[in-house]
C-alpha positions as CSV (number, residue, x, y, z in Angstrom):
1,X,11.5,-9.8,-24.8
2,X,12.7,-6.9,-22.7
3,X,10.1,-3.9,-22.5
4,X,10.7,-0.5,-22.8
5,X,9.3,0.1,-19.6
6,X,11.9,-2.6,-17.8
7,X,15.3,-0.8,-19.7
8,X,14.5,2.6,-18.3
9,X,14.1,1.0,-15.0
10,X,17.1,-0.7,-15.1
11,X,19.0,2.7,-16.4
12,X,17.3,4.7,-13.2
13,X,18.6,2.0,-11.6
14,X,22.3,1.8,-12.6
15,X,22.4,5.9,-12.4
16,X,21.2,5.6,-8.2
17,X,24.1,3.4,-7.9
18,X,26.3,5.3,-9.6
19,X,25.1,8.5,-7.9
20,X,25.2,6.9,-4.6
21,X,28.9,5.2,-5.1
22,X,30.0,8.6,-6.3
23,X,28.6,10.5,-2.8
24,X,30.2,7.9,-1.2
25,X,33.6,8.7,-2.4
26,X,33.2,12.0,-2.4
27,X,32.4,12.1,1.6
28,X,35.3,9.8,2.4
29,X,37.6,11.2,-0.2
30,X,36.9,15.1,-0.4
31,X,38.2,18.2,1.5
32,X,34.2,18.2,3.1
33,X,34.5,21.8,1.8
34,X,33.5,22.1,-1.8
35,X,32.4,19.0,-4.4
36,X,35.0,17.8,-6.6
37,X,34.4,18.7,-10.3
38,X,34.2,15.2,-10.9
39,X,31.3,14.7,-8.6
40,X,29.4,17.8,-10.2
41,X,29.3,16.5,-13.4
42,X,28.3,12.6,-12.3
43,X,25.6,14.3,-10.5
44,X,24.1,16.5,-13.4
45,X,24.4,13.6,-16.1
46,X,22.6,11.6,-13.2
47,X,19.8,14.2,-13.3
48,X,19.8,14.3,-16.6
49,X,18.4,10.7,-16.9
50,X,15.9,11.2,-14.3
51,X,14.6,14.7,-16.0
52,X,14.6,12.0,-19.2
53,X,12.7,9.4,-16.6
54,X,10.2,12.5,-15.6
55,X,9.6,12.8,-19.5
56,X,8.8,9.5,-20.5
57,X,6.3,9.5,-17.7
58,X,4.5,12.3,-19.1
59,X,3.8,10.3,-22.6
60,X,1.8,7.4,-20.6
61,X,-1.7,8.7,-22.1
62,X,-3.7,7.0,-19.4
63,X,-2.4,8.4,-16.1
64,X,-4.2,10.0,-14.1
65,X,-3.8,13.4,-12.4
66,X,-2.1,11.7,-9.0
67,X,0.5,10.1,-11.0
68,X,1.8,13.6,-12.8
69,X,1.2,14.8,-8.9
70,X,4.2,12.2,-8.2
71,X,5.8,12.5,-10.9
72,X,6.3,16.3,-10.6
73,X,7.5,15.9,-7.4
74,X,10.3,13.3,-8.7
75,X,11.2,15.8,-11.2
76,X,11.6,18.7,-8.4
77,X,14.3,16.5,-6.6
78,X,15.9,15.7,-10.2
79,X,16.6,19.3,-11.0
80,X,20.6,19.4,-10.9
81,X,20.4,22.7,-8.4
82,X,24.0,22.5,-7.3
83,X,25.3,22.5,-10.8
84,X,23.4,25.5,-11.5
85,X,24.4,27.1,-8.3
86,X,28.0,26.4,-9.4
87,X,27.5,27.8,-13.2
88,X,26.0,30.5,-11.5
89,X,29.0,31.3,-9.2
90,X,26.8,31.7,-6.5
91,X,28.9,30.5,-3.2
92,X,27.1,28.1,-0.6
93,X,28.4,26.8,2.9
94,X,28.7,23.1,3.0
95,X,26.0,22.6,5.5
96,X,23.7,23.9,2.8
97,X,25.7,22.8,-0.1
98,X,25.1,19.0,1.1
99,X,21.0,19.7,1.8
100,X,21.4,20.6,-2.0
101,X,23.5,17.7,-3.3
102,X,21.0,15.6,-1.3
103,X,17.7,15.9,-3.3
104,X,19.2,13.6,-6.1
105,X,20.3,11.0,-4.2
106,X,16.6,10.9,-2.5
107,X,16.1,10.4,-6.3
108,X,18.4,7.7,-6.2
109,X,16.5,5.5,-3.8
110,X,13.8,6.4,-5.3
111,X,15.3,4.4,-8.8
112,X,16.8,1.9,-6.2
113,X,12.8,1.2,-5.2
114,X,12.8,-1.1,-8.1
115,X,15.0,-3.2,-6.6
116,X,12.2,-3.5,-3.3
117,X,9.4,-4.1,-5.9
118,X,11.4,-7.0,-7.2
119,X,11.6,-8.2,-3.7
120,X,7.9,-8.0,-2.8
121,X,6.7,-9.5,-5.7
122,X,8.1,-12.8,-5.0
123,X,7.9,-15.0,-1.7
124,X,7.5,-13.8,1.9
125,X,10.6,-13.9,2.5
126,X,11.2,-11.3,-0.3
127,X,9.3,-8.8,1.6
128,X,11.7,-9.2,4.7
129,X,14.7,-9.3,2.0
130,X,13.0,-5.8,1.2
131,X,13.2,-4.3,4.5
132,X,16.5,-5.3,5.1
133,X,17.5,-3.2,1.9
134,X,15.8,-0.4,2.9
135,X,17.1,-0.2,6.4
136,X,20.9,-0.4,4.9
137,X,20.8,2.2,2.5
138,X,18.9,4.7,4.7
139,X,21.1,3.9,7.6
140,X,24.5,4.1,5.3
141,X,22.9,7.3,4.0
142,X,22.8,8.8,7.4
143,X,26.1,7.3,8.4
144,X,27.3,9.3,5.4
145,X,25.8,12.5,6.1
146,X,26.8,12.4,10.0
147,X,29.8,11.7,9.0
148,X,30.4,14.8,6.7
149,X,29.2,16.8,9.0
150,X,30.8,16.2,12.4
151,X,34.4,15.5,11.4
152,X,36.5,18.2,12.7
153,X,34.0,19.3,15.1
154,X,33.3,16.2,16.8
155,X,36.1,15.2,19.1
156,X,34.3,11.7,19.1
157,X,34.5,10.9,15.8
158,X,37.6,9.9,14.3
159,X,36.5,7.6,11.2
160,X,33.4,6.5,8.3
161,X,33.7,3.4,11.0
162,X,32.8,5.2,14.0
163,X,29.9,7.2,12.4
164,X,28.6,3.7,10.5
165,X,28.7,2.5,14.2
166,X,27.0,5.5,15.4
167,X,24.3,5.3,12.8
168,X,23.6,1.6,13.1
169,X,23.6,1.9,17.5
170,X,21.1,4.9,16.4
171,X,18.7,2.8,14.2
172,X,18.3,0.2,16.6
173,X,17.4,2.0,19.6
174,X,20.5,1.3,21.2
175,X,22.7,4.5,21.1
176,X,26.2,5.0,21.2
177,X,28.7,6.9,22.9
178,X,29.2,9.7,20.2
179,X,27.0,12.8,20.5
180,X,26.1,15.0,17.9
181,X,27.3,18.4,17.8
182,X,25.7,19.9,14.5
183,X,22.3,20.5,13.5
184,X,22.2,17.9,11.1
185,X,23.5,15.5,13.1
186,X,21.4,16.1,16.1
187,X,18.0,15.5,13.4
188,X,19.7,12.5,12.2
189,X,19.9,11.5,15.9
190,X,16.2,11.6,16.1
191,X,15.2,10.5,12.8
192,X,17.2,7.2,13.1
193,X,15.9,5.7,16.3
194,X,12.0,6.7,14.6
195,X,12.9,4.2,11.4
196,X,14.1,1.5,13.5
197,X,10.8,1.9,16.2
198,X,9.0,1.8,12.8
199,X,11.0,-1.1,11.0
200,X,11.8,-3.3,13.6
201,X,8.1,-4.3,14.4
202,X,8.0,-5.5,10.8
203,X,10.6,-7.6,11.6
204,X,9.2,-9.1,15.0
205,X,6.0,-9.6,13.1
206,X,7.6,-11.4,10.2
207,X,10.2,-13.7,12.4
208,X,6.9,-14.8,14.5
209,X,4.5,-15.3,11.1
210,X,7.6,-17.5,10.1
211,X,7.8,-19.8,13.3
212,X,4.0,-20.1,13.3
213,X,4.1,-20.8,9.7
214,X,6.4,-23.5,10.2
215,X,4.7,-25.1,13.9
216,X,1.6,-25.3,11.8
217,X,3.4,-27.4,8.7
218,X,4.6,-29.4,11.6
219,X,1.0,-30.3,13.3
220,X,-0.6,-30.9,10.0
């Protein structure tokens, strides 16, 4: 029997997706001025499910104080600020306007997490199935975000494929031939060669567990 606990999961789940698809086509699709009004509203009901998430947390009797701690700090990034910004006819630059946007879609992942605890709880091979996920959707992210941000004032970017190439040279250490011009960019150009130093042992280590793993089977 399906729990209660599994279904709102499963919901946090569907709604990163859909937040994350809907970014997606909003960066590749939009004017990279102002959010569509379609986006807006797929954001706040998005929020809206996570406040609900932040809620349902609260009535777990036996948590202690370091899980409301966490918690709190879900529901902070759930809030729907650039909704209420927009209700409140308050203009924002786009630089800003996207830091905004961005706080649910750390959400997001966040609900996508249950999709690395199903990983981990299986096999080894799971766990490297887990880092794999997590490197792809933070390394899309940032192709994403580099990409909203230096078209039209990067003369080296010309497409979502040369900033997905950018990001993915960045993550791996290797670097490509497009520099960034914008503030954003030029953090995303630190921050991405720091997750691949950081992820990338995990990988050495797991490929060289493996190979021992399977010599020893061999010998024995």
């Amino acid at each position: 029997m399906i729990s209660a606990g599994f279904m709102t999961r499963m919901i946090n789940l569907l709604a990163g997706i859909a937040l994350l698809v809907g970014v997606s086509i909003e960066v590749l699709t939009g004017n990279h001025y102002t959010y569509s009004e379609w986006y807006l509203w797929l954001q706040f009901f998005v929020c809206i499910i996570f406040i609900f998430d932040f809620a349902s947390a609260l009535a777990v009797r036996d948590a202690k104080g370091r899980y409301y701690m966490l918690n709190l700090l879900f529901l902070i990034i759930s809030i729907p600020y650039l909704n209420i910004l927009a209700w409140l006819d308050l203009p924002l630059s786009r630089g800003v306007a996207i830091v905004v946007a961005s706080l649910p879609l750390l959400r997001s992942f966040v609900a996508m997490g249950v999709v690395v605890q199903w990983f981990i709880s299986g096999k080894a091979n799971r766990l490297f199935s887990a880092y794999v996920f997590t490197v792809v959707c933070f390394t899309y992210l940032a192709a994403l975000m580099f990409y909203d941000y230096e078209l039209g004032v990067n003369s080296k970017l010309h497409s979502f494929g040369d900033a997905l190439w950018w990001s993915w040279m960045g993550v791996t250490t290797v670097g490509a031939a497009i520099f960034p011009v914008t503030g954003i960019g030029k953090v995303l150009a630190v921050m991405l060669p720091a997750l691949g130093m950081m992820f990338f042992p995990i990988f050495t280590i797991y490929v060289t567990n493996m190979y021992d793993i399977k010599r020893t089977n061999k010998e024995q």
